[in-house]
PAVO-682235 format. One record per residue (C-alpha): x, y, z; residue in one letter. Coordinates in steps of 0.001 Angstrom, whole numbers, padded with zeros to 6 digits, always signed. Example, Ala and Ser with C-alpha at 12.3 -4.5 7.8 and 13.67 -1.06 7.14 Angstrom:
BEGIN
+012300-004500+007800A +013670-001060+007140S 
//
This chain:
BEGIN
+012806+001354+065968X +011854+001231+062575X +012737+005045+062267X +015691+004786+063596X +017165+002230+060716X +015719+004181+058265X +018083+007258+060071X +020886+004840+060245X +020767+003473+056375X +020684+007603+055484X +023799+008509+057733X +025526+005344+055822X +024707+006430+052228X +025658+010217+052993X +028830+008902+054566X +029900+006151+051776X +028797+009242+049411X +031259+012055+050789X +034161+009176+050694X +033784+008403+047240X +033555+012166+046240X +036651+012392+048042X +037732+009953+046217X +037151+010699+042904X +038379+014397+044117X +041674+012593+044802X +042016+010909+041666X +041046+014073+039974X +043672+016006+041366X +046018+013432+041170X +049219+015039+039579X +050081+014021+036428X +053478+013513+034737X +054953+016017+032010X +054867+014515+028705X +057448+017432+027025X +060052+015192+027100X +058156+012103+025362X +056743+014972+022321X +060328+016020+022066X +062301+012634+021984X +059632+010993+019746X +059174+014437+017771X +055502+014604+017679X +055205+018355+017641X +056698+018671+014223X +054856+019731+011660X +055357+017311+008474X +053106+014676+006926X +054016+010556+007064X +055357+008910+004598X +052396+006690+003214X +053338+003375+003618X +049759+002006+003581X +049685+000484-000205X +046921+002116-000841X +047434+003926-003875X +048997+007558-003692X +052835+007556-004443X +053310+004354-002835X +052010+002864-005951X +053301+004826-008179X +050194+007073-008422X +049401+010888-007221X +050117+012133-003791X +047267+013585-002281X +047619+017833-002874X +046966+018115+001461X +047486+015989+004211X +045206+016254+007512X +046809+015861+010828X +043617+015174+013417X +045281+015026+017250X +043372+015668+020223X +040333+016909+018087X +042177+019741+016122X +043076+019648+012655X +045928+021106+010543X +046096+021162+006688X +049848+020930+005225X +051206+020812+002297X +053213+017388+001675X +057292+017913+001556X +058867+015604-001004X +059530+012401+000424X +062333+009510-000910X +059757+006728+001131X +057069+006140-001566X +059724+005690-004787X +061854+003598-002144X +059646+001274-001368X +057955+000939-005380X +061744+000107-006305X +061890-002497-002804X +059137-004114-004163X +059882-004052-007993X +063027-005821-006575X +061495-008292-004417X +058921-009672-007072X +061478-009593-010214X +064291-010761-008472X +063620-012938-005215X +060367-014313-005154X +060745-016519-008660X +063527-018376-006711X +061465-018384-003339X +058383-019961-005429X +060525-022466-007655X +062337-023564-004619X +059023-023534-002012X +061173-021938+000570X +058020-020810+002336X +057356-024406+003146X +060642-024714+004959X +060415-021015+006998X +057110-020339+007208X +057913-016827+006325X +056197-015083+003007X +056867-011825+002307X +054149-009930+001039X +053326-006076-000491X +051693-005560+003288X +054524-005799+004927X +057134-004244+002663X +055235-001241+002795X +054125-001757+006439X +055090+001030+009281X +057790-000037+011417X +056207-002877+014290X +057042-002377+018372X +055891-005282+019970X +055084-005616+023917X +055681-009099+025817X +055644-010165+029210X +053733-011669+032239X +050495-010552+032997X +049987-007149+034675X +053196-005870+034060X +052121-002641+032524X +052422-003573+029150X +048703-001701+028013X +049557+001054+030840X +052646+001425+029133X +051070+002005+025422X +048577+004356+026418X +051028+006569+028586X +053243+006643+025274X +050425+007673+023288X +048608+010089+026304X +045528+008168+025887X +044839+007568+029643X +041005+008957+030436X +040094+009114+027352X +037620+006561+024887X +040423+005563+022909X +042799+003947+026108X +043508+000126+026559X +041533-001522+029375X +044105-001943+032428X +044192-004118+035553X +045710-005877+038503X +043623-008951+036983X +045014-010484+033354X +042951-007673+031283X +044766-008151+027626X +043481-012030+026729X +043693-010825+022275X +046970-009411+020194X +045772-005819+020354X +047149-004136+017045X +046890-000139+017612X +047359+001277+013966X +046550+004935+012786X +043380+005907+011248X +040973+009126+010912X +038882+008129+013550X +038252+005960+016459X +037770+002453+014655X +038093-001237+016042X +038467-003984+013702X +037818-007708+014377X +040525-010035+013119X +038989-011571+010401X +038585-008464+008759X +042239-007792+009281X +043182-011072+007905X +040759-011140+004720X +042493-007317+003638X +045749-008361+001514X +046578-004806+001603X +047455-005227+005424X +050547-007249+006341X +048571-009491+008389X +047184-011618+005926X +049223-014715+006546X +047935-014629+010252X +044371-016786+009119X +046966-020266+008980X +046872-020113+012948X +042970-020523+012280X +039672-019152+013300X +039906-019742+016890X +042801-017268+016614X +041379-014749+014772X +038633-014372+017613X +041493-012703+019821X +043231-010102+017394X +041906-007239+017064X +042571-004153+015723X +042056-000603+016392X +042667+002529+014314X +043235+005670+016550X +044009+009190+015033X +047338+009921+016915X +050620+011497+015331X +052899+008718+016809X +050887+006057+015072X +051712+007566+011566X +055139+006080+011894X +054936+003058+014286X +052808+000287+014956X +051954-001081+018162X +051421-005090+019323X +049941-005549+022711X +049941-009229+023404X +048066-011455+025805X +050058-011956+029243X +052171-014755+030175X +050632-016872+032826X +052772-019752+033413X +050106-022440+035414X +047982-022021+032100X +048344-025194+029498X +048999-023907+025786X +046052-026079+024554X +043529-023868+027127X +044305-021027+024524X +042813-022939+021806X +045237-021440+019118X +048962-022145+019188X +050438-019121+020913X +054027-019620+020713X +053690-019856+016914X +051784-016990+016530X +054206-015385+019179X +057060-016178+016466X +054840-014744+013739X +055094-011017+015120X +058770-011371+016581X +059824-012009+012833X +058202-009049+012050X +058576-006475+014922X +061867-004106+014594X +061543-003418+018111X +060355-005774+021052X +059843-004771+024489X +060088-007473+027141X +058303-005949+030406X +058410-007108+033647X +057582-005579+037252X +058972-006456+040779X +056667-008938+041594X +057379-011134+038913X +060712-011907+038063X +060225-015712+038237X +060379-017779+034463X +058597-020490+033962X +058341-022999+030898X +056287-020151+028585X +058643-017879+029190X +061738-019632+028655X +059907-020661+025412X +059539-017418+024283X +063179-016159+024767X +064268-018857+022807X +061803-017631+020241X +064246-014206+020550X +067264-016076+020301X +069231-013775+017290X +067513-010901+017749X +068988-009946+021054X +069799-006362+018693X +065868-006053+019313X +065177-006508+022679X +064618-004150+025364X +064382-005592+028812X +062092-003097+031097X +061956-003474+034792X +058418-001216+035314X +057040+000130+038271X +060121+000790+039531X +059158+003941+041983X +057003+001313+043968X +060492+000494+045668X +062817+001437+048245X +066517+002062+046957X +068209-001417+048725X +064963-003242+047391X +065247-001759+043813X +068806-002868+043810X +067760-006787+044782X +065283-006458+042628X +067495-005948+039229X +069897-008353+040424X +067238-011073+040632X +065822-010510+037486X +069780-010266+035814X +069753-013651+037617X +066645-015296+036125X +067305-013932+032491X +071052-014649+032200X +070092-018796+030923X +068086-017609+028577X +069839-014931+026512X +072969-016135+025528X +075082-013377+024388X +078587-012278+025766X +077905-008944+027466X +074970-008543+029657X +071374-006888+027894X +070333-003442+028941X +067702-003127+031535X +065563+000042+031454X +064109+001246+034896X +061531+003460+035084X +057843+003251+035710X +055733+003900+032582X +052126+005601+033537X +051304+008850+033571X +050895+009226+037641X +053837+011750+039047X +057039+009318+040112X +056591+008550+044220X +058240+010668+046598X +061430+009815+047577X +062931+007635+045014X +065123+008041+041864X +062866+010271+039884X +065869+011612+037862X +067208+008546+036941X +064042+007102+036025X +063767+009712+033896X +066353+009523+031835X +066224+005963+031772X +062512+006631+029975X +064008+009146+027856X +067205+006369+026796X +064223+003927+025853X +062260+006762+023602X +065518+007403+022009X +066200+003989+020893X +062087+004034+020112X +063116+006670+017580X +065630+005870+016540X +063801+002482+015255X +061210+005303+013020X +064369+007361+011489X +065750+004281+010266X +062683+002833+009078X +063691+002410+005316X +067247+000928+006204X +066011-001671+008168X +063187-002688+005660X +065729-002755+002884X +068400-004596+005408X +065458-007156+006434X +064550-007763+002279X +068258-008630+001836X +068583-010503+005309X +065572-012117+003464X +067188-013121-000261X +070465-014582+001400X +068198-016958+003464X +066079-017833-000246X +069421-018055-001816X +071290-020872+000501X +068332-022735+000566X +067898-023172-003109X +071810-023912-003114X +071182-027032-000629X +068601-028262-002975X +070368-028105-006223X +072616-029634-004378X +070964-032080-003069X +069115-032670-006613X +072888-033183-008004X +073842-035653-005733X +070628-037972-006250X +071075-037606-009987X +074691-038293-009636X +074197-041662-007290X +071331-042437-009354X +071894-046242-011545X +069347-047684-013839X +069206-050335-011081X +068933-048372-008278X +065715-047785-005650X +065289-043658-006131X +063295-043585-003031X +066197-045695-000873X +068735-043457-002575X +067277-040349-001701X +066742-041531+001946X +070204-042131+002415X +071217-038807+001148X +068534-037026+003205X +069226-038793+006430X +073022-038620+006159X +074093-035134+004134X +077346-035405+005721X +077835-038758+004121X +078112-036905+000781X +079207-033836+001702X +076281-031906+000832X +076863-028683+002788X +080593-028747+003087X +080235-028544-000903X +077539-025166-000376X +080735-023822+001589X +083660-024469-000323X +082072-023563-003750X +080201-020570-002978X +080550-017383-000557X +078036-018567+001950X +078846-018558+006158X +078413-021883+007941X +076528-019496+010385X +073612-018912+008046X +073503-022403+007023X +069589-023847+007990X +069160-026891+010524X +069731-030364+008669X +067188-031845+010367X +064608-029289+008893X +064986-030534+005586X +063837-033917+006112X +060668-032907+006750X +060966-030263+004099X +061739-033199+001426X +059261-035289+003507X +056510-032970+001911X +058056-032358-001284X +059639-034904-003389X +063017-034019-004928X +061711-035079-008367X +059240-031480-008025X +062877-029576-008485X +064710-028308-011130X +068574-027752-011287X +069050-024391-010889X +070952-024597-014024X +067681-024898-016030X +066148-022286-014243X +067205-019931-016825X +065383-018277-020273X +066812-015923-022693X +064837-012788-021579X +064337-013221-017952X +067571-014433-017320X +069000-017254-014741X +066999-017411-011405X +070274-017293-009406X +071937-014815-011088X +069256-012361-010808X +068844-012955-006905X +072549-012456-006461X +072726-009276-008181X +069897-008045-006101X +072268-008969-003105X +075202-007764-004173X +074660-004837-006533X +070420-003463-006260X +069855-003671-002246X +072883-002192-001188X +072613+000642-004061X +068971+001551-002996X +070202+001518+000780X +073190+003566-000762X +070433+005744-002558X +069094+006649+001092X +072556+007993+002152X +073354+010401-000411X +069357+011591-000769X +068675+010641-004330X +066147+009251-006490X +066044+005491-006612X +064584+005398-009717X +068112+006863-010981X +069337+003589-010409X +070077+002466-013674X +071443-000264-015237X +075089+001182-015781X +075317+000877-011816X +072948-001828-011081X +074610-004138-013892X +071327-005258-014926X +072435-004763-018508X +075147-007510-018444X +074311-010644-019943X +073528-013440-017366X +076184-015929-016163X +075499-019363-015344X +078438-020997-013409X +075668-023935-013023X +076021-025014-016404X +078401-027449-017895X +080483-026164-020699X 
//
């Protein structure tokens, strides 16, 4: 009897052993997709170094290039010579602008207290950001290492039916395979994610980042994010997601919102985090993945339903583009829309490039974007500086007067006046209600008029950000255009030789 169980546990291992050969055979003969298309959209076969946008030193800073550049992919390496780039002296003259002519207003007028948004040498010289959001198990991580062909090898993202991504995942380049805890990532000003230690220690535990030698990542950035799991509390996190959330969507030039047949339903996170995208609908790329699990009638219910549960929250006039497609590297399933697929993959690449070629445009377009906001805000509170000095009586309460004012601008026509005296839109005019908390934190006695924020060699504070608006950003973005130098920018065309005006000061 005994012999016989022995027999019986041996015919059960041999058999459980020939299935799993088989099925390891399968999966190793499992056809995979062509990635031509993805090397020629993105260009990744071109020979030609990045543009260094690190901040290490090298011509970023104004020092020597290195004489080679070293291309490591896939465990070969290629020495080139380095073709003269505009990036490095673009960037020195972005930031020469940014700290002579923007940030003296941003600091004098603490308009990083009111946005939550300081720019720093990081992330003016940082590589353009994609950033991946969506419900758990959508394919976001499957999607990122099909993009960069990492799938079976030590460098690809762990990948599940489970929630697998519970960190912000931040897949830079580097020489080798490298991870890097958050804290590190944080503590290195010469990174652009610095600012990221205010959301505290607890969130610094789940960012990570990892350096992987791949061509792609020269030029881009990639942000894999935790799934959205809508029955979880925010305080289970233990770090306030949606803020961090709004961190990297201020940052990213191109977001990718992913979601898969199964889960088309939006609940309260979700809805919370498309109002986080509200005015950057230009950004957003709706992807409908694993599409080829579907028949054609249920592919076709399945894009109207999702049309249906994302047309409350993304309020613009014509409906967003949906990409369809299924992003791993497994061959498309028989018998569905493999062509269309296709070049529904190949539309997305295109815009994914199109992002990298205009790198330097948007940077300069986001620093300006940037200055106007810096600008109307220290407008509102000269303004509102003027009017407490103005209803101010040697009898009168300054703390009741200046409650009034801030809890009724209306009442004395405090940002009608911003409109009709200067060129500013009521469109880009801040929230009211933000600056009573804003003034709630900093008294209106800290300010200066901006008509004392002038000296006889640096010149007026608002003169100097307005010429950077008006005459320096679009030049350098002009510079870009017509392939020059922007250190040829001089002051004949920048007007940096005229002598300040001040329409601030009485006469």
């Amino acid at each position: 009897m005994r012999a016989l169980v022995l027999l019986g546990c041996l015919l059960a291992s041999l058999l459980f052993s020939g299935q799993a050969e088989e099925t390891e055979d399968a999966n190793e003969e499992a056809p995979l997709r062509d990635r031509s298309h993805i090397e020629k959209t993105l260009m990744l076969n071109e020979d030609k170094p990045s543009d260094d946008y690190s901040g290490r030193g090298g011509a970023a800073l104004g020092g020597e290039a290195p004489p080679q550049w070293r291309s490591c992919l896939d465990r070969t390496c290629v020495m080139l010579f380095p073709r003269p780039s505009l990036s490095p002296a673009v960037l020195q003259r972005l930031r020469k602008i940014y700290h002579s002519s923007i940030k003296p207003l941003e600091q004098s007028y603490k308009y990083n207290e009111l946005r939550q948004h300081e720019i720093t040498d990081g992330e003016i010289t940082s590589k353009p950001m994609v950033l991946f959001l969506g419900p758990w198990s959508v394919g976001k991580s499957t999607m990122i290492n099909y993009l960069l062909g990492l799938e079976n090898t030590r460098y690809q993202l762990y990948t599940g039916a489970e929630p697998t991504t519970s960190e912000f995942t931040v897949l830079m380049h580097g020489p080798k395979l490298k991870t890097i805890e958050g804290i590190v990532m944080a503590a290195d000003s010469a990174r652009s994610f610095s600012p990221l230690e205010k959301f505290g220690q607890n969130f610094l535990e789940k960012l990570i980042g990892i350096e992987v030698p791949h061509k792609l990542l020269e030029r881009v950035t990639f942000v894999d994010t935790p799934g959205i799991i809508e029955n979880r509390k925010q305080q289970e996190r233990g770090y306030p997601f949606n803020d961090v959330c709004q961190w990297f969507i201020d940052r990213a030039d191109l977001i990718f919102v992913v979601f898969d047949p199964t889960k088309l339903d939006v609940g309260l996170e979700l809805e919370m985090l498309f109002r986080q995208l509200k005015g950057r609908e230009s950004q957003i790329r709706i992807i409908l993945n694993k599409a080829d699990n579907l028949a054609t009638q249920m592919l076709m219910r399945v894009y109207g339903a999702l049309f249906w549960s994302l047309a409350p929250l993304i309020n613009v006039t014509e409906p967003p583009r949906v990409y369809v497609s299924s992003f791993w590297p497994q061959e498309y399933k028989p018998d569905t829309h493999q062509e269309l697929f296709l070049q529904e993959e190949i539309s997305l690449l295109e815009d994914l490039n199109q992002v990298i070629e205009n790198r330097l445009e948007n940077k300069i377009a986001f620093i300006r974007q940037h200055a106007i906001r810096v600008r109307i805000h220290a407008l509102l509170v000269d303004r509102y500086l003027q009017t407490y000095k103005d209803k101010m009586t040697f009898f009168s309460d300054g703390e009741l007067v200046f409650k009034d004012i801030v809890e009724d601008p209306d009442k004395f026509y405090i940002f009608k006046t911003i409109l009709a005296k200067t060129n500013v839109s009521k469109f880009d005019l801040p929230n009211r209600e933000a600056y009573k908390d804003f003034f709630g934190i900093n008294p209106i006695s800290s300010f200066k008029l901006l008509s004392q924020q002038c000296s006889y060699m640096g010149g007026c504070f608002l003169e100097k950000i307005e010429r950077a608006i008006t005459q320096e950003l679009p030049g350098l973005l002009g510079s870009l255009g017509l392939g020059k130098n922007p250190g040829a920018l001089n002051c004949d065309k920048t007007g940096c030789s005229e002598t300040p005006k001040n329409r601030y000061r009485k006469h």
